[in-house]
Z-matrix of the N, CA and C atoms (Angstrom, degrees):
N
C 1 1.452
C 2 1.524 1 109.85
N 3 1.421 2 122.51 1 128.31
C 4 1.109 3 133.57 2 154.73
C 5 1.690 4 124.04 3 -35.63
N 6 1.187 5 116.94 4 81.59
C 7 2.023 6 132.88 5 171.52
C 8 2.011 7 94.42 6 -44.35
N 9 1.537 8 116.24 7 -37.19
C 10 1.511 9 91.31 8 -168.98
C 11 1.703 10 85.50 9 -138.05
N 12 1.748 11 100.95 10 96.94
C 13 1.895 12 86.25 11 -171.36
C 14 2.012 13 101.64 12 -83.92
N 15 1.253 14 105.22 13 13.15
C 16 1.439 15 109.23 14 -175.68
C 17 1.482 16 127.57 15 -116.90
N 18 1.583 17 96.57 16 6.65
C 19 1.494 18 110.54 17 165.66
C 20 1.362 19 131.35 18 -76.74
N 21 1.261 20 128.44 19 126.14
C 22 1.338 21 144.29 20 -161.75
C 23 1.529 22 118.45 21 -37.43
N 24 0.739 23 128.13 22 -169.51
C 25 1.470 24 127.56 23 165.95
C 26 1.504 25 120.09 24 -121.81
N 27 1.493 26 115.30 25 157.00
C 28 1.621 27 117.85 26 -147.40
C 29 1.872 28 80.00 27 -103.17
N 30 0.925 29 112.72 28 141.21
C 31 1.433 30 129.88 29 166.27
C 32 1.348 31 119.00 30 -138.64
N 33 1.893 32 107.31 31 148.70
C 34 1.111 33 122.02 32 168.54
C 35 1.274 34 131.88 33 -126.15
N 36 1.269 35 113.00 34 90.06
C 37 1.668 36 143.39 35 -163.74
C 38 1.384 37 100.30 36 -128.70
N 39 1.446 38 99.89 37 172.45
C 40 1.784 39 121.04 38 -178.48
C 41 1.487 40 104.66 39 -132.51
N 42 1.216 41 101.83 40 60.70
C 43 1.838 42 84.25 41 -177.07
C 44 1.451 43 96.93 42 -94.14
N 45 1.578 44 94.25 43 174.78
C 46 1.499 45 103.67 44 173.98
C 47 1.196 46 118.46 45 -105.23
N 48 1.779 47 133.87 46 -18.92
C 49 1.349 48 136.17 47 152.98
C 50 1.510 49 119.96 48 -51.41
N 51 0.958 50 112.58 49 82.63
C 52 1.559 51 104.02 50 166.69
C 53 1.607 52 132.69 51 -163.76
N 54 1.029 53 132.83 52 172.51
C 55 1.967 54 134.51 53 -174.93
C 56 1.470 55 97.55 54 -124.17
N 57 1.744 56 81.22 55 112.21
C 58 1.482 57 98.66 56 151.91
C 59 1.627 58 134.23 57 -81.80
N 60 1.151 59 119.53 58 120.06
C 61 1.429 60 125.41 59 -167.51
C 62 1.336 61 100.95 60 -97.67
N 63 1.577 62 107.94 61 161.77
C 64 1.399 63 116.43 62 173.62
C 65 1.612 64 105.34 63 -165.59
N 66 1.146 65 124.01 64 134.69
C 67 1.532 66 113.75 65 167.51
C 68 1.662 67 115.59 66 -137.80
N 69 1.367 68 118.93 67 164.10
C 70 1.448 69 124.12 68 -160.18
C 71 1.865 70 93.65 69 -111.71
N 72 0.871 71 132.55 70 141.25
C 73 1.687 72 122.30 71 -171.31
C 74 1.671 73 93.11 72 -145.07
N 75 1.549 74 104.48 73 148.55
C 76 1.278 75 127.95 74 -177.27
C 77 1.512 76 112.36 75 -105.48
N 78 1.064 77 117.89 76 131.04
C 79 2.091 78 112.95 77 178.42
C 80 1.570 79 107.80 78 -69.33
N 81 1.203 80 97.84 79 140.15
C 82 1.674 81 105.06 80 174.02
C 83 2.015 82 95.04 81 -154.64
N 84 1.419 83 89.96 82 152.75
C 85 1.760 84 98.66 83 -177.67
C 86 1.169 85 98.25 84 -59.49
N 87 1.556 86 138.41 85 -25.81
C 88 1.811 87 96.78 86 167.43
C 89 1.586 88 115.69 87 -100.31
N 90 1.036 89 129.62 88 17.95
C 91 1.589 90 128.35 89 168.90
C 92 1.054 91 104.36 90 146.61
N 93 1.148 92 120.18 91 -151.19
C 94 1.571 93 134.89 92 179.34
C 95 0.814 94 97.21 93 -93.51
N 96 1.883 95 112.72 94 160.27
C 97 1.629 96 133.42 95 161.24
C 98 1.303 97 91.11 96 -154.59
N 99 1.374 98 82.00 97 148.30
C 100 1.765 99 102.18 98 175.96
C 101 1.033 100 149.33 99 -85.15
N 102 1.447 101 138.46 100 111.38
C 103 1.544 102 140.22 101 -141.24
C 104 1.476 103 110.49 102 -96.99
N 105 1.370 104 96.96 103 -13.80
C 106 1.593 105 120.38 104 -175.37
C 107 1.262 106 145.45 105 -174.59
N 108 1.284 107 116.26 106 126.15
C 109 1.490 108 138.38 107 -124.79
C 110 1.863 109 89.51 108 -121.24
N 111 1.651 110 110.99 109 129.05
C 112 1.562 111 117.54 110 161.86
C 113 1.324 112 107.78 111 -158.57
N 114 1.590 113 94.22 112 152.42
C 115 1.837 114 70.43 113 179.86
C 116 1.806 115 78.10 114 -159.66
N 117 1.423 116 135.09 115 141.50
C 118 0.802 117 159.99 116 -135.94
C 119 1.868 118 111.00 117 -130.04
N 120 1.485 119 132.08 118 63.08
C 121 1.397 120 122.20 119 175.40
C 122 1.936 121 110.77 120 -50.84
N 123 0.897 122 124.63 121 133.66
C 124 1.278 123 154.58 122 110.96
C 125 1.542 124 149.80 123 -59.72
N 126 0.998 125 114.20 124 95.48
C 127 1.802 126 127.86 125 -173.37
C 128 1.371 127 116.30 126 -89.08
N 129 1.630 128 154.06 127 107.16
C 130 1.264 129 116.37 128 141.20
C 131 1.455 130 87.94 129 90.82
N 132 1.268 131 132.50 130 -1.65
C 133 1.538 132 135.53 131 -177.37
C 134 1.707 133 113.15 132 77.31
N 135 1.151 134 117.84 133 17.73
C 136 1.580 135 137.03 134 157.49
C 137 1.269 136 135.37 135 -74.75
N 138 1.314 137 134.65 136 111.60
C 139 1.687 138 103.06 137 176.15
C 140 1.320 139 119.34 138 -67.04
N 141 1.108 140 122.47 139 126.90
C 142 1.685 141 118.12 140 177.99
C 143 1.967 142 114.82 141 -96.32
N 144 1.300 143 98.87 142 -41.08
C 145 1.625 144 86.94 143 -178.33
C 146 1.444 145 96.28 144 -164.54
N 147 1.291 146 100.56 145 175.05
C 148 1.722 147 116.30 146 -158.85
C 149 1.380 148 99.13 147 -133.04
N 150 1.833 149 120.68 148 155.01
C 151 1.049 150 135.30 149 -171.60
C 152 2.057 151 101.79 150 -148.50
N 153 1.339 152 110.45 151 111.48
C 154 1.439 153 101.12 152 -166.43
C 155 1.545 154 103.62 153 -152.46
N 156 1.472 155 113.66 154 94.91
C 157 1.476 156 108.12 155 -167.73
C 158 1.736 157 100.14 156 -133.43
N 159 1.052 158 117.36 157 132.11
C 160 1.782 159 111.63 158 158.42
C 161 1.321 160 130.02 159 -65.36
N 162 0.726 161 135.36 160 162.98
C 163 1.715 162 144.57 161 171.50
C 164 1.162 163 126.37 162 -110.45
N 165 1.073 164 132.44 163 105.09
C 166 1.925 165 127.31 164 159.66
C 167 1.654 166 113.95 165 -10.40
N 168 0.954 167 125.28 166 60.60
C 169 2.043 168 92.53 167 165.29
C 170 1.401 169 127.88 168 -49.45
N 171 1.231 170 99.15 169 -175.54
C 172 1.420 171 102.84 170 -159.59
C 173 1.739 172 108.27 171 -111.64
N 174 1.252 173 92.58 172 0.88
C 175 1.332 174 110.47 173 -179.30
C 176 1.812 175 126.82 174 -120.56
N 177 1.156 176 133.42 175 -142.64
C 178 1.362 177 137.36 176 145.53
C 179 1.742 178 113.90 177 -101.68
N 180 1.083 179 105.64 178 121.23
C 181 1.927 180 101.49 179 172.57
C 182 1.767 181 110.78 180 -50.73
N 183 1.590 182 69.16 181 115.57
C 184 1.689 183 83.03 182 174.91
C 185 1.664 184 115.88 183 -61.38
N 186 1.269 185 112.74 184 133.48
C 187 1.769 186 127.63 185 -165.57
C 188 1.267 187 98.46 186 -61.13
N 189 1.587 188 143.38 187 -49.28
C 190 1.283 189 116.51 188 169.18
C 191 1.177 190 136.77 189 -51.95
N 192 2.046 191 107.26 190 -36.58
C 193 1.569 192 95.74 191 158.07
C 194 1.259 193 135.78 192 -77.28
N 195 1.246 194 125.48 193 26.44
C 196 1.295 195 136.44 194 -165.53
C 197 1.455 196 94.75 195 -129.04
N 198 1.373 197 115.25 196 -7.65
C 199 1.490 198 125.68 197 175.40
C 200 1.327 199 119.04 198 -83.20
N 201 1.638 200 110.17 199 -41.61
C 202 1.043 201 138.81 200 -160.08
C 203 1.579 202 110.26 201 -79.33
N 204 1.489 203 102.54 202 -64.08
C 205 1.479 204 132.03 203 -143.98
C 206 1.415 205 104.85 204 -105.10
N 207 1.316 206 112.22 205 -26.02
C 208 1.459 207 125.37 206 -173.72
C 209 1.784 208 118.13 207 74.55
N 210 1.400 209 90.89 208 9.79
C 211 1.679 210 82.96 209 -174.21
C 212 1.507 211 114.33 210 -107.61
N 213 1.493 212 114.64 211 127.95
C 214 1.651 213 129.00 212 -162.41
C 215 1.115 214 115.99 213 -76.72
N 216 1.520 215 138.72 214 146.87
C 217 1.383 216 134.04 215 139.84
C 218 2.080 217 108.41 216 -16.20
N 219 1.243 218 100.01 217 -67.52
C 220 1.811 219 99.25 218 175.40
C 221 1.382 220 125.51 219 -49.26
N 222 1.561 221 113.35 220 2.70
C 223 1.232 222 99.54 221 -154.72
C 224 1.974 223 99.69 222 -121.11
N 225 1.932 224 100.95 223 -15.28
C 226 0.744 225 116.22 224 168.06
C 227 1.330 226 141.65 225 -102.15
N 228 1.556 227 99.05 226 6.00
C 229 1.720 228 129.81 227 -138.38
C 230 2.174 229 86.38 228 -65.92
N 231 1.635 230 80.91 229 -57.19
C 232 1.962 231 84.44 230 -160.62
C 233 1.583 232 76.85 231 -116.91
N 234 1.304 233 117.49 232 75.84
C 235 1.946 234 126.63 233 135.09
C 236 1.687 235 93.42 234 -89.94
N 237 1.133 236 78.14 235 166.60
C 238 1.955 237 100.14 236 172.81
C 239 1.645 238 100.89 237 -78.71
N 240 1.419 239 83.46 238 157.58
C 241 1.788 240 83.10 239 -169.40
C 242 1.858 241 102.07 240 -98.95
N 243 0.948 242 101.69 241 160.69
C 244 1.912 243 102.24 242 -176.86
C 245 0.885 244 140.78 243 -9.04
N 246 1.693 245 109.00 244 -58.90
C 247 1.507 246 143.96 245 172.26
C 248 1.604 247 104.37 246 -44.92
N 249 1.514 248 109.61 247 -46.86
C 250 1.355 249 105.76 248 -170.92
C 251 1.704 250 105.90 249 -79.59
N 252 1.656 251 125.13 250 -50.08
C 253 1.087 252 133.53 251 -175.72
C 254 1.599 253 123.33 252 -28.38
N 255 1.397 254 74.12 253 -86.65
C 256 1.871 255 93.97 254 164.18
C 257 1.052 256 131.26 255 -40.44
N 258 1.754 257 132.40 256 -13.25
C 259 0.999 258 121.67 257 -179.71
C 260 1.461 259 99.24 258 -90.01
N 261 1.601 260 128.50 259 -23.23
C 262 1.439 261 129.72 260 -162.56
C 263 1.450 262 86.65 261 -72.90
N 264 1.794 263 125.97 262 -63.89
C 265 1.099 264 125.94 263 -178.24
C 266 1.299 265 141.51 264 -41.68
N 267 1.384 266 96.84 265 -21.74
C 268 1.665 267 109.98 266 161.42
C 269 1.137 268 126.27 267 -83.25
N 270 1.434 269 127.50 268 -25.16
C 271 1.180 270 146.69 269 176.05
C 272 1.494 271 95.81 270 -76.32
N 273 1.651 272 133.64 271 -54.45
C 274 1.478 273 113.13 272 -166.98
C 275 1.404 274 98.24 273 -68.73
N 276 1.059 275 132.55 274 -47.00
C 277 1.724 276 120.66 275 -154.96
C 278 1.540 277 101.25 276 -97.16
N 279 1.517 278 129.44 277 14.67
C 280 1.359 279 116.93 278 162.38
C 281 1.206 280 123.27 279 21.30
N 282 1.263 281 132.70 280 -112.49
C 283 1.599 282 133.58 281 -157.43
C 284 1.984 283 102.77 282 -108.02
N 285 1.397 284 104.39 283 -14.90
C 286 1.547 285 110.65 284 -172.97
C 287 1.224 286 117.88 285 -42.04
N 288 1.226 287 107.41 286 126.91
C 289 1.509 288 135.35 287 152.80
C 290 1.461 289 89.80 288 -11.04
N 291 1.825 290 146.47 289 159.62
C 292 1.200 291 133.61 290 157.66
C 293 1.565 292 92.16 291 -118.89
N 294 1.280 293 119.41 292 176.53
C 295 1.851 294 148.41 293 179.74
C 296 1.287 295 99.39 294 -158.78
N 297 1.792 296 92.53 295 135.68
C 298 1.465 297 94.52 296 148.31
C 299 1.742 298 92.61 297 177.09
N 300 1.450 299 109.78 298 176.16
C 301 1.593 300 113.68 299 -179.79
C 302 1.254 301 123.61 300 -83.16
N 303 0.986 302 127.62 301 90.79
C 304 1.679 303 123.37 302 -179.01
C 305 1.641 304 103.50 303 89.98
N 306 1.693 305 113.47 304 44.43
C 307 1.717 306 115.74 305 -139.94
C 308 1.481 307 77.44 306 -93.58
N 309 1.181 308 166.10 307 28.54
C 310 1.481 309 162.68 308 -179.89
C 311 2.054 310 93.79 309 -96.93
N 312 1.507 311 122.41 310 -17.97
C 313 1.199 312 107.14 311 -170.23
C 314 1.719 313 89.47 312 -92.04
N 315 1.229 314 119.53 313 -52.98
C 316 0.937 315 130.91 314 -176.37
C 317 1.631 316 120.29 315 -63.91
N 318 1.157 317 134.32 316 4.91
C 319 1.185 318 155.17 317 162.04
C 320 1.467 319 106.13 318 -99.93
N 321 0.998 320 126.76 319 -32.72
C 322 1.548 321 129.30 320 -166.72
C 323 1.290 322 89.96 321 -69.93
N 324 2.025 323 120.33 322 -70.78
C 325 0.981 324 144.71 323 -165.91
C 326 1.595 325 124.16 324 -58.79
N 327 1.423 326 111.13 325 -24.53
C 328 1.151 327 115.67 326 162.84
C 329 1.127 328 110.92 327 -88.77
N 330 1.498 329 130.95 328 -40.58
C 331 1.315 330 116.42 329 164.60
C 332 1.330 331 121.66 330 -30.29
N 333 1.228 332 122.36 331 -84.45
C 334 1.746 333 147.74 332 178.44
C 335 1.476 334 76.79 333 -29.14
N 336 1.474 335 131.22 334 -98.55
C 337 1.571 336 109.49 335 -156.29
C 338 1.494 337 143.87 336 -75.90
N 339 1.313 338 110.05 337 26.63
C 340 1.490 339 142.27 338 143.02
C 341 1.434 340 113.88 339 -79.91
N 342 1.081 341 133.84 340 -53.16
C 343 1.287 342 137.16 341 149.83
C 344 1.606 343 123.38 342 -22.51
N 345 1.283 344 110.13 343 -72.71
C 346 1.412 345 137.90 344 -171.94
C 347 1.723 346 109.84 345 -85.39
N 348 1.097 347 114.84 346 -43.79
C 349 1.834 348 101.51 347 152.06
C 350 1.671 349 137.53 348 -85.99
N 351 1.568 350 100.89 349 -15.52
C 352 1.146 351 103.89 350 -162.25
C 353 1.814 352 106.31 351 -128.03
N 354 1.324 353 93.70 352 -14.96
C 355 1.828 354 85.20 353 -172.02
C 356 0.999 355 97.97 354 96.26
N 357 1.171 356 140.85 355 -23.47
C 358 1.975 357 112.81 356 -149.93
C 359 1.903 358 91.86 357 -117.52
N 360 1.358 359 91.49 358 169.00
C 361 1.833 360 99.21 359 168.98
C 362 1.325 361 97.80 360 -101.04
N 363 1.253 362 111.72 361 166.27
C 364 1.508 363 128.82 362 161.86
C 365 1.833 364 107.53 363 -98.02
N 366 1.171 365 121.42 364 104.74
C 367 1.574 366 140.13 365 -175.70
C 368 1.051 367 131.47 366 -83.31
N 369 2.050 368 113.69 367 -22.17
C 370 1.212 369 132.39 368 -160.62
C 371 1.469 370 90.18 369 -72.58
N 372 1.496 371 102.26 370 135.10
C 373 1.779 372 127.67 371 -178.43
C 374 1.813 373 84.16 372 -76.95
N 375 1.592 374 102.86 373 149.76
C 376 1.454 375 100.45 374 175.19
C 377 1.749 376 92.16 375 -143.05
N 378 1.796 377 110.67 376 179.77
C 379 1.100 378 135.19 377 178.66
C 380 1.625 379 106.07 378 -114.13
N 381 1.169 380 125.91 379 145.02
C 382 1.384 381 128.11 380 176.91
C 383 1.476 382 86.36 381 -115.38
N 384 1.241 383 102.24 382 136.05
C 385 1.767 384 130.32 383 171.14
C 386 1.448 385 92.76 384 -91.44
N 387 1.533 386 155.43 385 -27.73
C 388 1.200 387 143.31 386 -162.69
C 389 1.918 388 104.56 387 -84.07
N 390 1.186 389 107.35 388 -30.56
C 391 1.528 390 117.62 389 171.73
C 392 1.545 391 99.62 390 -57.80
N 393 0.904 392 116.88 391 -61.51
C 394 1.682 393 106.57 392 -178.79
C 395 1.379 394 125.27 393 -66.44
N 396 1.010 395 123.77 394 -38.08
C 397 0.982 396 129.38 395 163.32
C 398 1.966 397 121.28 396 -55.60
N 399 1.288 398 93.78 397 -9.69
C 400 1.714 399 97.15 398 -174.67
C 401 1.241 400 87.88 399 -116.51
N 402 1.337 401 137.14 400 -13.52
C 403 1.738 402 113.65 401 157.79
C 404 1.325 403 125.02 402 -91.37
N 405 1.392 404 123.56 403 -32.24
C 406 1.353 405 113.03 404 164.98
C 407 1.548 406 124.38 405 -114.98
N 408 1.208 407 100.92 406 33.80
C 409 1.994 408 102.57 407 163.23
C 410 1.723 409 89.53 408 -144.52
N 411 1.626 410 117.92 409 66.94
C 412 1.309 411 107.71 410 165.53
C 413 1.692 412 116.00 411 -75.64
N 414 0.803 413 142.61 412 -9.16
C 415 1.131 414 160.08 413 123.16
C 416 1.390 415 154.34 414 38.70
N 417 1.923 416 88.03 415 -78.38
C 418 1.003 417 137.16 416 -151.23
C 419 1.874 418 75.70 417 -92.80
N 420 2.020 419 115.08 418 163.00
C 421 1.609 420 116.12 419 -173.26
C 422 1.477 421 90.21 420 -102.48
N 423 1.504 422 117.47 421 24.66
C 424 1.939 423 97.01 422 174.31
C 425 1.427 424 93.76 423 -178.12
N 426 1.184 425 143.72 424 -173.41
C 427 1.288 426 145.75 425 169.63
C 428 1.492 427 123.77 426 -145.00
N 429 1.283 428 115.27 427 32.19
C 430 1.558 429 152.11 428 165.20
C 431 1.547 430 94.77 429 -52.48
N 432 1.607 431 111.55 430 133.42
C 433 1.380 432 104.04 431 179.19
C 434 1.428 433 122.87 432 -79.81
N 435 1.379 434 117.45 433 -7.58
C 436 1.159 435 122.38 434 176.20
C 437 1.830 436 107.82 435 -83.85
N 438 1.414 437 128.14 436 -37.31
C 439 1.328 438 124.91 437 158.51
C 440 1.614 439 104.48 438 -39.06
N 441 1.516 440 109.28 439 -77.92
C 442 1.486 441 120.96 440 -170.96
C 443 1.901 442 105.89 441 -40.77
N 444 1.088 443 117.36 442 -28.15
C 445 1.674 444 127.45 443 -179.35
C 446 1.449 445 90.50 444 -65.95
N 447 1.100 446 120.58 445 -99.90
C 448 1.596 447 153.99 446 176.14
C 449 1.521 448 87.02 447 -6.92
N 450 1.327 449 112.91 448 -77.94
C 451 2.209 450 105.86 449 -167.35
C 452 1.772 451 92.42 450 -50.33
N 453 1.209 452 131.30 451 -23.10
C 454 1.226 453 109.01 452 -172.05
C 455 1.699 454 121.49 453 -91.29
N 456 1.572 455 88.61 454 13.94
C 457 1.167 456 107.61 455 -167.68
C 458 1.884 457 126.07 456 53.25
N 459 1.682 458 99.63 457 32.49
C 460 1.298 459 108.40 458 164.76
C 461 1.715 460 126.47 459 -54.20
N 462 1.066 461 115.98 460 176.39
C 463 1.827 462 121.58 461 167.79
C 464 1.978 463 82.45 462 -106.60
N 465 0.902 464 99.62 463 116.76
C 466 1.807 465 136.66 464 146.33
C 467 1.478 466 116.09 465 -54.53
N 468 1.403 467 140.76 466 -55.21
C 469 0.913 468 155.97 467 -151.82
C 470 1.508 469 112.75 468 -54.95
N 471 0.964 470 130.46 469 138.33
C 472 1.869 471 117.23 470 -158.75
C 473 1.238 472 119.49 471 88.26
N 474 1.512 473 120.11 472 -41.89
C 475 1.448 474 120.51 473 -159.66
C 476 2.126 475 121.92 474 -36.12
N 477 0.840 476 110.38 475 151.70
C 478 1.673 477 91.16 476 166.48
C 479 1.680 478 87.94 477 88.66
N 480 1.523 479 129.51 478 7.93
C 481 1.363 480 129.03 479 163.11
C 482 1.504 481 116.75 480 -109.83
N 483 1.259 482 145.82 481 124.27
C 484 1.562 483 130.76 482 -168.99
C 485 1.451 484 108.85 483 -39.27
N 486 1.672 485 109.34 484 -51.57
C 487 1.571 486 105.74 485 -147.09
C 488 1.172 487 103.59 486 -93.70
N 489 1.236 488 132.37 487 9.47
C 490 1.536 489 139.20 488 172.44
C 491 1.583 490 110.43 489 -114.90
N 492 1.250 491 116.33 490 -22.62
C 493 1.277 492 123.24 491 132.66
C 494 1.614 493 148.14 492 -9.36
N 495 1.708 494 84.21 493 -73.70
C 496 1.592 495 120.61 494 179.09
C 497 1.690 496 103.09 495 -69.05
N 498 1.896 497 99.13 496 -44.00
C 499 1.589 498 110.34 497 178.36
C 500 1.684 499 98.37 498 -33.46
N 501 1.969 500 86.99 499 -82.06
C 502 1.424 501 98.00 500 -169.47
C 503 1.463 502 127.34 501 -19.54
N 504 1.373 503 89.04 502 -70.93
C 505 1.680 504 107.66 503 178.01
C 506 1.676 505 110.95 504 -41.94
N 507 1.224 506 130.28 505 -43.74
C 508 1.428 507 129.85 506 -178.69
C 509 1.532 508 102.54 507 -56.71
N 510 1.513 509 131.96 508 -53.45
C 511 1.051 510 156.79 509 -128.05
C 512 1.514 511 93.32 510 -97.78
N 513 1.315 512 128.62 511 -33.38
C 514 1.421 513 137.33 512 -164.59
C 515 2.067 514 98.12 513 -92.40
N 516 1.364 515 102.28 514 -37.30
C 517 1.650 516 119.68 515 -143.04
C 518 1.829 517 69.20 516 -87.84
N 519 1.301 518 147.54 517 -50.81
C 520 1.074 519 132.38 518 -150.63
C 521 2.124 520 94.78 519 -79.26
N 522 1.236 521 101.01 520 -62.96
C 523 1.518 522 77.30 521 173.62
C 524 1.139 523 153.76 522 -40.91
N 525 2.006 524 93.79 523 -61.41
C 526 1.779 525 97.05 524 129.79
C 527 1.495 526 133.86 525 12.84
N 528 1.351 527 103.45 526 -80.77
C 529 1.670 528 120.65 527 -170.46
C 530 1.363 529 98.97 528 -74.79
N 531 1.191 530 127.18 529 -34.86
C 532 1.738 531 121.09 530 -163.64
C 533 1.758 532 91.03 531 -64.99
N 534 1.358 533 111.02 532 -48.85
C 535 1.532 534 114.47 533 -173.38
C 536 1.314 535 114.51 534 -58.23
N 537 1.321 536 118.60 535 -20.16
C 538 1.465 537 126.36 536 -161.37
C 539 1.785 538 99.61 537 -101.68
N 540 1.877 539 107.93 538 -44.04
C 541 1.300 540 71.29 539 159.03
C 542 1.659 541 136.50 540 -93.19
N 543 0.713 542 103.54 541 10.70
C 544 1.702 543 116.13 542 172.02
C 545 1.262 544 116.00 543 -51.31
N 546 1.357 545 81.37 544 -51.74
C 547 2.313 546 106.54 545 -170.22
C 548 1.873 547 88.68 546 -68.25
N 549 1.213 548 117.49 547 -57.22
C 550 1.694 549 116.64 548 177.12
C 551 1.887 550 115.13 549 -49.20
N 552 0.837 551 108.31 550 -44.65
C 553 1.470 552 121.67 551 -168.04
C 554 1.530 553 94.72 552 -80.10
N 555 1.673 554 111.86 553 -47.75
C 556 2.100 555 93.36 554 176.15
C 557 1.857 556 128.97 555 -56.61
N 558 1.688 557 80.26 556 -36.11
C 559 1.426 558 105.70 557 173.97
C 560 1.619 559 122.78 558 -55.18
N 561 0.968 560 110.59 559 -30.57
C 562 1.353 561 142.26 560 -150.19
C 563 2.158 562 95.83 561 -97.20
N 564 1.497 563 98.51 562 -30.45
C 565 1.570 564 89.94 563 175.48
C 566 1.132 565 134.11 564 -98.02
């Protein structure tokens, strides 16, 4: 049986309309929840505006993610708690196309807590940037978006934050596509 029968569908396109998502999540005995919320509009292949808020957990931030991510118990102490988050976050990315790296965890996870605070599913059809990256950088010894950054000779710095994240991820997904249409256009002669 389908756990999310109202989750979007995974697509593989190159558009240039679209929001890149990203979120930072804390461990708790029933799964993850999310400590932090970004999500990145794109126009026309532009960034147009940003969405970057923390969340209350329900717990204490677990020390590895505080290892990881850099983000503290203090930092989340008085964020808004879910109920409130998610509704802004639904409101910025409305009907958008979604992006993101390996965005099937982060779709899962926002799903489940749209679900569980709010009633609703999250529906928005998205693109995984990690699919591309596994056809044309086979290569590469891992497919971590910060590896995939780095061969592109990205700045790394931030990583393990949503909205620098979302950066990354934009920054990877546009080269990405140049390769992809390349590979279309050789094909094509």
């Amino acid at each position: 049986m389908n756990q999310r029968p109202f989750k979007g569908k995974s697509l593989l396109c190159l558009p240039r309309d679209y929001t890149v998502i990203d979120i930072e999540t804390n461990m708790t005995p029933a799964g993850m929840e999310p400590i932090e919320i970004a999500a990145l509009r794109v126009r026309d292949g532009k960034r147009a505006e940003r969405f970057d808020r923390f969340v209350r957990p329900s717990r204490r931030v677990d020390p590895w993610i505080t290892a990881l991510t850099g983000i503290t118990d203090e930092m989340v102490r008085d964020a808004p708690p879910p109920a409130r988050v998610l509704p802004a976050f639904l409101s910025f990315i409305g009907e958008d196309l979604l992006m993101g790296y390996n965005v099937h965890f982060d779709v899962n996870c926002l799903y489940d807590a749209c679900q569980a605070h709010l009633g609703l599913p999250l529906t928005n059809d998205f693109v995984d940037v990690l699919r591309f990256s596994r056809r044309y950088l086979p290569f590469l010894p891992d497919r971590k978006q910060t590896t995939v950054a780095a061969w592109f000779r990205l700045n790394t710095e931030g990583a393990h934050r949503a909205l620098r994240d979302c950066e990354l991820c934009d920054a990877v997904y546009r080269r990405l596509r140049l390769m992809a249409l390349e590979d279309q256009s050789n094909r094509s002669l």
